[in-house]
C-alpha positions in Angstrom: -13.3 -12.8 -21.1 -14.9 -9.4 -21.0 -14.4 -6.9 -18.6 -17.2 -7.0 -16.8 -16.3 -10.6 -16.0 -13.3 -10.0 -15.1 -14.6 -7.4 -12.4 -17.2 -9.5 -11.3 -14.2 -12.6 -11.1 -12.3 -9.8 -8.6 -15.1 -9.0 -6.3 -15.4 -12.7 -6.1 -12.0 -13.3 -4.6 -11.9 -9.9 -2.4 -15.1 -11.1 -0.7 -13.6 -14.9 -0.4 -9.9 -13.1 1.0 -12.7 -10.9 3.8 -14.2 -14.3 4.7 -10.9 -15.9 5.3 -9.1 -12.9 7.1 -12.2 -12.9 9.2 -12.0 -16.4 9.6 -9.0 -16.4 10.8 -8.9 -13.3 12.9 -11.6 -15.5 14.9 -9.2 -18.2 15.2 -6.1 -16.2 16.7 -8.5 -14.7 18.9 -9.7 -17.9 19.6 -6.3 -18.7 20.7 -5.2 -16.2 22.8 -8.7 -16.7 24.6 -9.8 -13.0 24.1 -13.0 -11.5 22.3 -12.7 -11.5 18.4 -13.4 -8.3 16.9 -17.3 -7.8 15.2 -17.4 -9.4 11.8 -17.6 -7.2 9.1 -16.0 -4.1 10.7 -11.7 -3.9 10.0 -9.3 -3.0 12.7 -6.8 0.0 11.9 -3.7 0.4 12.8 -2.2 2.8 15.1 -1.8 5.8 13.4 1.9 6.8 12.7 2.8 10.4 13.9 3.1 13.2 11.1 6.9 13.6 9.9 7.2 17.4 8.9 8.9 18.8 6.1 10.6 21.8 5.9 9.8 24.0 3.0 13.7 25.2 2.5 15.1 24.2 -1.0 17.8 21.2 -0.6 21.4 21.7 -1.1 22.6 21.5 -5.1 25.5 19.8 -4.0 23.7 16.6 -2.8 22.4 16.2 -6.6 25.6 17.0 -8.7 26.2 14.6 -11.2 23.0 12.8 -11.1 21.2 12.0 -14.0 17.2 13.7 -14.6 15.3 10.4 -14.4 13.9 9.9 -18.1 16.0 13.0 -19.4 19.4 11.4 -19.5 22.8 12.4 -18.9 23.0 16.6 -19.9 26.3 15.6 -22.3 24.3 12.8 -24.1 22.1 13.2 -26.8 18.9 11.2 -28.2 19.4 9.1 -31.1 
Protein backbone atom coordinates (compact mmCIF):
# COMPACT_ATOMS: atom_id res chain seq x y z
CA UNK A 1 0.00 0.00 0.00
CA UNK A 2 1.53 3.37 -0.99
CA UNK A 3 1.41 6.31 0.89
CA UNK A 4 -0.78 8.20 -0.83
CA UNK A 5 -3.32 5.36 -0.15
CA UNK A 6 -2.73 5.23 3.03
CA UNK A 7 -3.52 9.04 3.39
CA UNK A 8 -6.38 8.87 1.43
CA UNK A 9 -7.56 5.50 3.74
CA UNK A 10 -7.11 8.24 6.94
CA UNK A 11 -9.17 11.05 5.60
CA UNK A 12 -11.62 8.30 4.91
CA UNK A 13 -12.10 7.36 8.52
CA UNK A 14 -11.58 11.09 10.04
CA UNK A 15 -14.57 12.13 7.84
CA UNK A 16 -16.60 8.80 8.83
CA UNK A 17 -15.50 9.52 12.99
CA UNK A 18 -17.01 13.67 12.10
CA UNK A 19 -20.16 12.01 10.70
CA UNK A 20 -20.64 9.81 13.68
CA UNK A 21 -19.65 12.38 16.45
CA UNK A 22 -22.13 14.59 14.68
CA UNK A 23 -24.47 11.94 14.60
CA UNK A 24 -24.41 11.43 17.82
CA UNK A 25 -24.04 14.92 19.27
CA UNK A 26 -27.69 15.10 17.49
CA UNK A 27 -28.86 12.30 19.48
CA UNK A 28 -27.86 13.47 23.07
CA UNK A 29 -29.30 16.60 22.19
CA UNK A 30 -32.07 14.85 21.01
CA UNK A 31 -32.39 13.57 24.42
CA UNK A 32 -32.08 16.13 26.65
CA UNK A 33 -34.74 18.01 24.39
CA UNK A 34 -32.52 21.01 23.56
CA UNK A 35 -31.11 22.47 20.17
CA UNK A 36 -28.19 20.45 18.60
CA UNK A 37 -25.35 22.46 17.70
CA UNK A 38 -25.02 23.44 13.56
CA UNK A 39 -23.45 20.53 11.70
CA UNK A 40 -20.20 20.99 10.62
CA UNK A 41 -19.03 23.63 13.16
CA UNK A 42 -17.11 21.83 16.62
CA UNK A 43 -17.82 23.06 20.10
CA UNK A 44 -14.72 24.12 22.33
CA UNK A 45 -14.23 23.68 25.53
CA UNK A 46 -14.00 26.22 28.14
CA UNK A 47 -10.82 27.53 28.14
CA UNK A 48 -8.63 26.65 31.16
CA UNK A 49 -7.00 29.76 32.96
CA UNK A 50 -3.17 30.45 32.31
CA UNK A 51 -0.93 28.82 35.17
CA UNK A 52 2.24 31.17 35.46
CA UNK A 53 5.67 30.27 35.84
CA UNK A 54 8.10 31.89 37.66
CA UNK A 55 11.32 32.51 35.86
CA UNK A 56 13.59 31.75 39.27
CA UNK A 57 15.97 28.71 38.80
CA UNK A 58 14.61 25.53 40.95
CA UNK A 59 16.34 24.36 43.93
CA UNK A 60 19.58 21.85 43.16
CA UNK A 61 18.63 19.87 46.02
CA UNK A 62 15.20 18.67 44.56
CA UNK A 63 17.43 16.91 41.67
CA UNK A 64 20.44 15.36 43.57
CA UNK A 65 20.97 11.95 42.71
CA UNK A 66 18.88 11.77 39.71
CA UNK A 67 20.04 10.42 36.67
CA UNK A 68 20.30 12.86 33.08
CA UNK A 69 17.63 11.13 31.07
CA UNK A 70 19.59 9.37 28.12
CA UNK A 71 23.10 10.43 29.82
CA UNK A 72 23.19 7.86 32.52
CA UNK A 73 24.38 7.71 35.94
CA UNK A 74 27.66 10.42 36.18
CA UNK A 75 29.82 7.29 37.85
CA UNK A 76 28.91 4.89 34.89
CA UNK A 77 30.42 4.67 31.79
CA UNK A 78 29.32 3.54 28.07
CA UNK A 79 30.40 0.26 26.97
Amino acid sequence: MSLQDDLTAVKRSLDELVRSVGQLERDLAREKGTQPPPSGTAQRPAAEPMVSVPDTPYDASKWRGAEDEGLGHPGRHAP
